[in-house]
C-alpha positions in Angstrom: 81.7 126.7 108.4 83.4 128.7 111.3 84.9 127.5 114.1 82.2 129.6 116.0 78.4 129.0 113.9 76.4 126.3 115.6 77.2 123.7 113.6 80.9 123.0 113.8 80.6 121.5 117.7 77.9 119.4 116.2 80.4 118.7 113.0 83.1 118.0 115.5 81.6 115.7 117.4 80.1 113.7 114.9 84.1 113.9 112.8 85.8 112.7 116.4 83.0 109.6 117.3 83.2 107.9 113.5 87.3 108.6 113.4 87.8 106.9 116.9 85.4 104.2 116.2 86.9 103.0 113.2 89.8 100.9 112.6 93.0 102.3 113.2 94.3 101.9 109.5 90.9 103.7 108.4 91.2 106.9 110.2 93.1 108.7 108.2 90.1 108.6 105.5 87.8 109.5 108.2 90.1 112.5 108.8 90.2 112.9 105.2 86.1 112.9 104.6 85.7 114.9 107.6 87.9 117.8 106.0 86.5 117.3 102.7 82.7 117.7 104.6 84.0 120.5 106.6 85.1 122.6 103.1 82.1 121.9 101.5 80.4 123.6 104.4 82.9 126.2 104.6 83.2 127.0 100.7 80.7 124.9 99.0 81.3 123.3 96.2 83.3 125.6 94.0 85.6 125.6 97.0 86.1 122.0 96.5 86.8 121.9 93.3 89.7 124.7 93.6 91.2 122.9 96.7 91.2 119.2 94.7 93.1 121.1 91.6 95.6 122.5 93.8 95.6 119.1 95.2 96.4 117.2 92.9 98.5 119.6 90.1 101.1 120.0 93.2 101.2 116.2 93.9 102.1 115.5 90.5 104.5 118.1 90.1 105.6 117.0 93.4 106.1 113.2 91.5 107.8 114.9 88.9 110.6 116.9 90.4 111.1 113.8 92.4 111.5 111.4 89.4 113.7 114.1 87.9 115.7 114.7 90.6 116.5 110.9 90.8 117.2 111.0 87.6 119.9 113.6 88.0 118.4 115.5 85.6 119.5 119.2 84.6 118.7 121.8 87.1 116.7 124.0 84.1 114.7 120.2 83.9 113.9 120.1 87.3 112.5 123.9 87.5 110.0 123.0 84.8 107.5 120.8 87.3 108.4 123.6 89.9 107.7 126.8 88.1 104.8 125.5 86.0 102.7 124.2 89.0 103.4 127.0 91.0 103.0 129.8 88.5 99.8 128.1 88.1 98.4 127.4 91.6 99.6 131.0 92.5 97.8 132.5 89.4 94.8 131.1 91.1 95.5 132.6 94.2 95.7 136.0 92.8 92.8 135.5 90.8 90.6 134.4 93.5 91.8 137.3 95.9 92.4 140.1 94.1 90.2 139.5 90.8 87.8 142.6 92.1 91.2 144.6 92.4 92.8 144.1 89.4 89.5 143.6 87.0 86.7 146.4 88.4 83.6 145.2 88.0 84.3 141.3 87.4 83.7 139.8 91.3 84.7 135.9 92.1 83.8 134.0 94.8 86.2 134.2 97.7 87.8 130.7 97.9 88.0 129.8 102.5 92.3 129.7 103.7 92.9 129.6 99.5 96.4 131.5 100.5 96.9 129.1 103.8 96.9 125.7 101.7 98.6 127.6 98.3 101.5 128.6 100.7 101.3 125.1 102.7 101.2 123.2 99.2 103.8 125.2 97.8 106.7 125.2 100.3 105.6 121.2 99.9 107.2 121.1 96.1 109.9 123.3 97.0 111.3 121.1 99.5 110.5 118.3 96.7 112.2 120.4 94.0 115.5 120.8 96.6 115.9 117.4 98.2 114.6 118.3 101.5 112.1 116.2 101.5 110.5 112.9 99.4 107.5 113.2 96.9 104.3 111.4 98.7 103.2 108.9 96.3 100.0 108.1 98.4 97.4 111.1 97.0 95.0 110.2 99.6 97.9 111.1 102.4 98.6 114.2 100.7 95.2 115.6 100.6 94.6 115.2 103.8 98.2 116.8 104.5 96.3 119.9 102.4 92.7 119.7 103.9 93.1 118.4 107.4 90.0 120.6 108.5 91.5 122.3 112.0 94.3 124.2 110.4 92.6 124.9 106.8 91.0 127.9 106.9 93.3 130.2 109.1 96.3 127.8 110.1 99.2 127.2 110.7 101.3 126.6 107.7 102.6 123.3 108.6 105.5 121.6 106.8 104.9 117.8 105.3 107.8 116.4 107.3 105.8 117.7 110.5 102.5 116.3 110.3 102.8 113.3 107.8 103.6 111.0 110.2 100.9 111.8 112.9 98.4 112.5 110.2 98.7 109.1 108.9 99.1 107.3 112.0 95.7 107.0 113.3 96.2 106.5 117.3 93.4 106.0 119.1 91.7 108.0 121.7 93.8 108.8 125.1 92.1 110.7 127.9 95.2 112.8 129.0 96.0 113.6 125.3 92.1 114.9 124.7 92.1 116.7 128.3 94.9 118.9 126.9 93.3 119.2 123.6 89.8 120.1 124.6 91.6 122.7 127.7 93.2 124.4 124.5 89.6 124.8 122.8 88.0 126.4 125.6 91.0 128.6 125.6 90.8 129.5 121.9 87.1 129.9 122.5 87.3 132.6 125.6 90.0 135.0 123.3 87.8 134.7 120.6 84.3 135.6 122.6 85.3 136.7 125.4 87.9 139.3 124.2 87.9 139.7 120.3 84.4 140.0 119.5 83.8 142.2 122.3 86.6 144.6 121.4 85.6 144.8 118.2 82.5 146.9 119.0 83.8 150.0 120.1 86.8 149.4 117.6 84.8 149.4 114.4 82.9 152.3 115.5 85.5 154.1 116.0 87.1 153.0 112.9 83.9 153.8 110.5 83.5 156.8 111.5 87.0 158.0 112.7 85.9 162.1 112.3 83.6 162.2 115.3 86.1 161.2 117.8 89.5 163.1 119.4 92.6 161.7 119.7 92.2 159.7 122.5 89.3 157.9 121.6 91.3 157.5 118.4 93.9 156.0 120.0 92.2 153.6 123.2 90.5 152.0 119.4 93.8 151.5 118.0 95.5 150.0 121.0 91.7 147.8 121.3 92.5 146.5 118.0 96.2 145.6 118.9 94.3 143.3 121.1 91.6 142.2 119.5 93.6 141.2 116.0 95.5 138.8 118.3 92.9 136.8 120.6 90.9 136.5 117.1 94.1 135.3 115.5 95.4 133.2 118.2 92.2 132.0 119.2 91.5 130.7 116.3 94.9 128.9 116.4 94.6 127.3 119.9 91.0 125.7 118.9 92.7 124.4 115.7 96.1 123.0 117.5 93.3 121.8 120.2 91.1 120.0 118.0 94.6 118.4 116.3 96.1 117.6 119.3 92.9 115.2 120.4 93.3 113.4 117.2 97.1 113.0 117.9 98.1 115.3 114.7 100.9 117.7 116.5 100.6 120.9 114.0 103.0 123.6 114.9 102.8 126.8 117.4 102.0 129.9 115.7 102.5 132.5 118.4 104.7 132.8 121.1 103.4 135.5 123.8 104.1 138.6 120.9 103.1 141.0 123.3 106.6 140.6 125.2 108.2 141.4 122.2 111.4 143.8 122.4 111.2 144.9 118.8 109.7 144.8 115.6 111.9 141.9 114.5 111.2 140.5 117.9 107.2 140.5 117.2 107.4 139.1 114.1 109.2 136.0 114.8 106.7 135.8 117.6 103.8 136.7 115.7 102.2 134.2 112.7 105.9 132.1 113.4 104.7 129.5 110.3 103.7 132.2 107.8 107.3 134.1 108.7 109.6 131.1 108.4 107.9 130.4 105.2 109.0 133.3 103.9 112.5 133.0 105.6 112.5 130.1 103.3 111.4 130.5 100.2 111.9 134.4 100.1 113.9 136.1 102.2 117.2 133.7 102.1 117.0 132.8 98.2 117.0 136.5 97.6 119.6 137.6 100.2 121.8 134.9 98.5 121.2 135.4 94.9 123.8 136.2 92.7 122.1 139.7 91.9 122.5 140.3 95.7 125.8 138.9 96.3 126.7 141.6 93.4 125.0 144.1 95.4 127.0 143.7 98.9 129.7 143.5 96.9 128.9 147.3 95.5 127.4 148.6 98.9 130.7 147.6 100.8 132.7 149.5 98.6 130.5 152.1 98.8 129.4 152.2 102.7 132.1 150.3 104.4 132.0 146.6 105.1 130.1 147.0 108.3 127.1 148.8 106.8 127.6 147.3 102.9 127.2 143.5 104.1 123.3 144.7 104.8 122.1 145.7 102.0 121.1 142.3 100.4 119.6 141.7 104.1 117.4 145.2 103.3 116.3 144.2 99.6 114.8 140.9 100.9 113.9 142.2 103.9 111.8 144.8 101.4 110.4 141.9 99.5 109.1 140.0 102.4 107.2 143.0 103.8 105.7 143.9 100.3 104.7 140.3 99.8 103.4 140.6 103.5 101.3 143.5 102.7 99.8 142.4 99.6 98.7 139.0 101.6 96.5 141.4 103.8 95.2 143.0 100.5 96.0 145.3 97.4 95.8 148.8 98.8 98.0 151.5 99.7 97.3 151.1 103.4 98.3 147.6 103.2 101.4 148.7 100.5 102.4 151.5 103.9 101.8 148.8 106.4 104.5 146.5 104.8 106.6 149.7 103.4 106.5 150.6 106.9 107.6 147.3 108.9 110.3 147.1 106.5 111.4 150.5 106.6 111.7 150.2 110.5 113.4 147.2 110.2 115.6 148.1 107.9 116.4 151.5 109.4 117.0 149.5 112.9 119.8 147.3 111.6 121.8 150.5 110.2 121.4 152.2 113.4 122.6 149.0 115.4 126.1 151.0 116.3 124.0 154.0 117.4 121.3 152.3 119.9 124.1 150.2 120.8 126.1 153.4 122.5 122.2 154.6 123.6 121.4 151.9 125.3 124.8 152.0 127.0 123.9 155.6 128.3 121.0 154.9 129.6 120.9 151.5 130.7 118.1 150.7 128.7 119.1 147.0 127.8 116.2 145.6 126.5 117.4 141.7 126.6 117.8 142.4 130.0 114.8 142.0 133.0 114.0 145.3 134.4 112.9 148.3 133.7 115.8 148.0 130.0 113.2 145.1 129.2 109.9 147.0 129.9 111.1 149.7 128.2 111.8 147.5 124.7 108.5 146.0 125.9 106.4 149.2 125.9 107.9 150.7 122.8 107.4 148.1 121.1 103.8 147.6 121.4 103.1 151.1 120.7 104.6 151.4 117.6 103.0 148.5 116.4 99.6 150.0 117.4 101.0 152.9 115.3 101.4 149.8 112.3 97.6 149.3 113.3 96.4 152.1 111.8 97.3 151.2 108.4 96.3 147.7 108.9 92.8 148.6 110.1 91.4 151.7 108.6 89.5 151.8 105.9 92.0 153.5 103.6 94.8 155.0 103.7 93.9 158.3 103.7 91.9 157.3 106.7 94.6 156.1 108.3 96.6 159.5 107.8 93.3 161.3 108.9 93.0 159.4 111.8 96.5 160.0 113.0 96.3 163.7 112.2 93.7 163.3 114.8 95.0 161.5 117.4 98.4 163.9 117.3 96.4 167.4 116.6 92.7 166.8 118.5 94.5 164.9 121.3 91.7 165.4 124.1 92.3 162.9 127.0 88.6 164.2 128.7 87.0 162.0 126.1 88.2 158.7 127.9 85.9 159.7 131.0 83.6 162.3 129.8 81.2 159.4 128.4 81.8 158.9 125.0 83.6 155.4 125.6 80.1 154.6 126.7 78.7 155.6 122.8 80.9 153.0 121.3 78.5 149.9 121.9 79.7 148.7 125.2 78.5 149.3 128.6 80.3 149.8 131.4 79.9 145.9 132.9 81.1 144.9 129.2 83.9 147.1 129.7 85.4 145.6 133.3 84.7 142.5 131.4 86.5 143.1 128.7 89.3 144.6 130.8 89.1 141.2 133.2 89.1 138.8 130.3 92.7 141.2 128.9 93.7 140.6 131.8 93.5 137.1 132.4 95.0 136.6 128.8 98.0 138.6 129.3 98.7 136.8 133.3 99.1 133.3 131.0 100.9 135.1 128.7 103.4 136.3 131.1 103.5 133.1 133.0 104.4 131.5 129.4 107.2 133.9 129.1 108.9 133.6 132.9 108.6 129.7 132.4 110.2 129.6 128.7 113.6 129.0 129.6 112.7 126.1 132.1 110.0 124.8 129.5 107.3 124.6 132.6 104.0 126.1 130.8 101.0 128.1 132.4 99.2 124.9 131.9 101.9 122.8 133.6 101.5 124.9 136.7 98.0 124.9 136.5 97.6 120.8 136.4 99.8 121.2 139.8 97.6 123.4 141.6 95.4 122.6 144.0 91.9 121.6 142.7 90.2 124.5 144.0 92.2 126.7 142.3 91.7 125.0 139.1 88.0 124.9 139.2 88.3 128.5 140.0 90.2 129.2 136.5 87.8 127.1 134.4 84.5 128.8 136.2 85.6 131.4 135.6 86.9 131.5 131.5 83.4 129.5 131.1 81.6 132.2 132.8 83.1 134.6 130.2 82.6 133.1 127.5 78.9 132.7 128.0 78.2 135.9 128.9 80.2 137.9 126.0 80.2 135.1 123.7 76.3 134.1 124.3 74.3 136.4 126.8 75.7 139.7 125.9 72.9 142.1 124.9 73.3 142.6 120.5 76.5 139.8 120.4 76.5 138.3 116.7 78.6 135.5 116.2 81.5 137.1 113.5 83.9 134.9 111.3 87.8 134.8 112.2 89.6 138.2 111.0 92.9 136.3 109.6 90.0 133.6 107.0 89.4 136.3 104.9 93.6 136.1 103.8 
């Protein structure tokens, strides 16, 4: 069940009435049924049955580790719960996802947000297996820690010590609390319909059949896609956080306004923040620290100096992370270029340091800095992550090398106004509306940014204003919304890009 098919307001509402009219001690199995009903929906019952083994294999191993480590048991002791449930859980995942990949021929059925609650469950039992945090010895509290509906299919990857508390606390309803929740909704719901699924007309018409278009076209679909991969993703996120946030559960911020980013490493601490400090976590720092690595700086400074040799077990994992990255998005060698790539960059950026250092002295170019410094970072950013886009979005990776051949050697800039924008599936009113709704998106976005360091939000601002202008705001994202999420002429309801990972 998506968060946009006709049932799930109906499933909503029917989840929120029974869990605020029971007792308060009895919520949490409210919560709990209600995520179990939603899965079934979403996956059926196969679905079920793989979440409940992941379930409960990690809270017993979870049980274990703890026992052990309370026993003080020998480290090589403690790995056994650790290794054997995860090798086990993440042998599923790789089944489930790639089992059409690695086996031709034998096809299983794709298992809803399988890699969202394997990743959630496992960093779970790591933090068991290190001390960081206590085994849950209620299994009823832990599944709904690994099927609380909102965040289940797409999102976030929360951390047990986060939500445990509120998920388990069962407060009941406050207006002020469900007025922010339900404003977040709507929000999620107009960069979903209003701006993702209207973008991804022209985009996957250009994408299919990349050949019949110049450059240009080529391009305006790639830099469509930058922004239609992020209201899908981020919509998706505010209706879950939204949903959460009316039943009191306080589940963590996945994006922070990633279009303001002043580099790669920049976007990608704003972009997906709980998938990327999971793998801080649990990839990139027990690599970078590993005795194999710590033998490897120790070669690379002799070898390159102690400025440049201290990176290179910051590369390695650095390496890891992306390919791990790129397989998560899918075995292929677009995927494998697309985290080769990000890596690479990164990689390459933290070597040339010394260099853009004395360039950005020259110039003035100070990206950190407000002004034109900052719009510059800002700008060069974004395009070269619309460059990333192609190898993220095409349909292989020779396609993705065609189609920048194209947009580099059949560059023809008369296309954009000559009409053929207008064979991609959108009008021209769909167009200005598309371009309005953009618009709209990134004036909250850079209203989020001015008012981080004072920690006054968009929203904030908004509550303060005067009533007409609010009114205005909400007409207005409602008016959107119907018309390109309902009205608009051939509009299909589509499923959330980042669900099918």
């Amino acid at each position: 069940m998506s968060f946009t098919s006709v049932k799930f307001p109906l499933f909503l509402a029917a989840a929120l009435v029974c869990y605020f009219a029971a007792p308060p001690k009895l919520r949490r199995f409210v919560l709990l049924t209600a995520s179990y009903v939603f899965y079934w929906f979403a996956g059926g019952l196969y679905a079920l049955g793989v979440i409940s083994f992941t379930t409960i294999s990690v809270w017993l191993a979870g049980l274990w580790a703890g026992r052990l480590r309370a026993a003080k048991a020998a480290r090589s002791a403690r790995r056994a719960p650790l290794a054997l449930c995860l090798t086990v859980n993440f042998g599923l995942l790789v089944l489930f996802k790639y089992c059409g990949k690695l086996l031709p021929g034998v096809e299983l059925m794709l298992i809803p947000g399988i890699s969202f609650y394997t990743f959630q469950s496992a960093g779970y039992l790591i933090d068991v297996y290190k001390g960081k945090a206590a085994p849950e010895r209620n299994p009823l509290k832990f599944a709904l820690f690994v099927s609380f509906f909102p965040q289940l299919i797409q999102g976030p990857i929360s951390r047990y010590g986060e939500i445990a508390d509120s998920l388990s606390s069962g407060p009941g309803w406050d207006f002020e609390r469900a007025r922010r929740g339900v404003r977040r909704v709507i929000w999620g719901y107009f960069m979903k319909l209003a701006i993702a699924d209207v973008a991804a007309v022209p985009v996957g018409a250009v994408f299919g059949n990349y050949e019949a278009y110049g450059g240009a076209v080529i391009a305006a679909a790639a830099v469509l896609y930058s922004v239609q991969v992020y209201a899908d993703f981020a919509g998706g996120i505010n209706i879950a956080l939204g949903v959460a946030e009316i039943v009191g559960v306080n589940l963590p911020e996945n994006f922070n306004n990633p279009f303001f980013a002043r580099s790669l490493p920049d976007f990608w601490r704003r972009w997906h923040i709980t998938l990327g400090l999971w793998l801080k976590d649990y990839l990139f720092y027990p690599i970078a620290i590993s005795k194999p690595m710590g033998k490897l700086g120790s070669l690379a400074r002799r070898a390159l100096g102690v400025n440049l040799g201290k990176l290179a077990p910051a590369s390695v994992a650095t390496f890891a992370v992306y390919i791990v990255m790129s397989v998560w998005h899918g075995v292929s060698w677009r995927s494998l270029a697309f985290g080769l790539l990000n890596g690479g960059i990164i990689t390459l950026s933290l070597y040339c340091e010394p260099l853009y250092a004395r360039l950005r002295k020259l110039t003035g170019l100070d990206g950190a800095k407000p002004g034109v410094g900052s719009a510059f970072a800002i700008l060069r950013t974004f395009f070269l992550l619309t460059f990333l886009r192609y190898f993220a979005r095409a349909g292989s990776f020779m396609a993705a090398l065609g189609m920048l051949g194209r947009t580099v050697l059949r560059l023809r800039p008369a296309e954009l106004w000559d009409g053929t924008l207008m064979t991609l599936g959108l009008g021209a009113r769909e167009y200005i509306l598309l371009g309005v709704s953009t618009a709209l998106l990134l004036l909250r976005d850079t209203a989020a940014e001015r008012g981080a360091g004072s920690g006054r939000s968009p929203e904030d601002a908004l509550d303060t204003s005067r009533g007409i202008a609010q009114y205005a705001v909400l007409v207005l994202v409602f008016a959107l919304i119907a018309y390109c999420g309902i009205y608009r002429e051939g509009y299909v309801a589509s499923g959330f890009i980042y669900a099918n990972y």
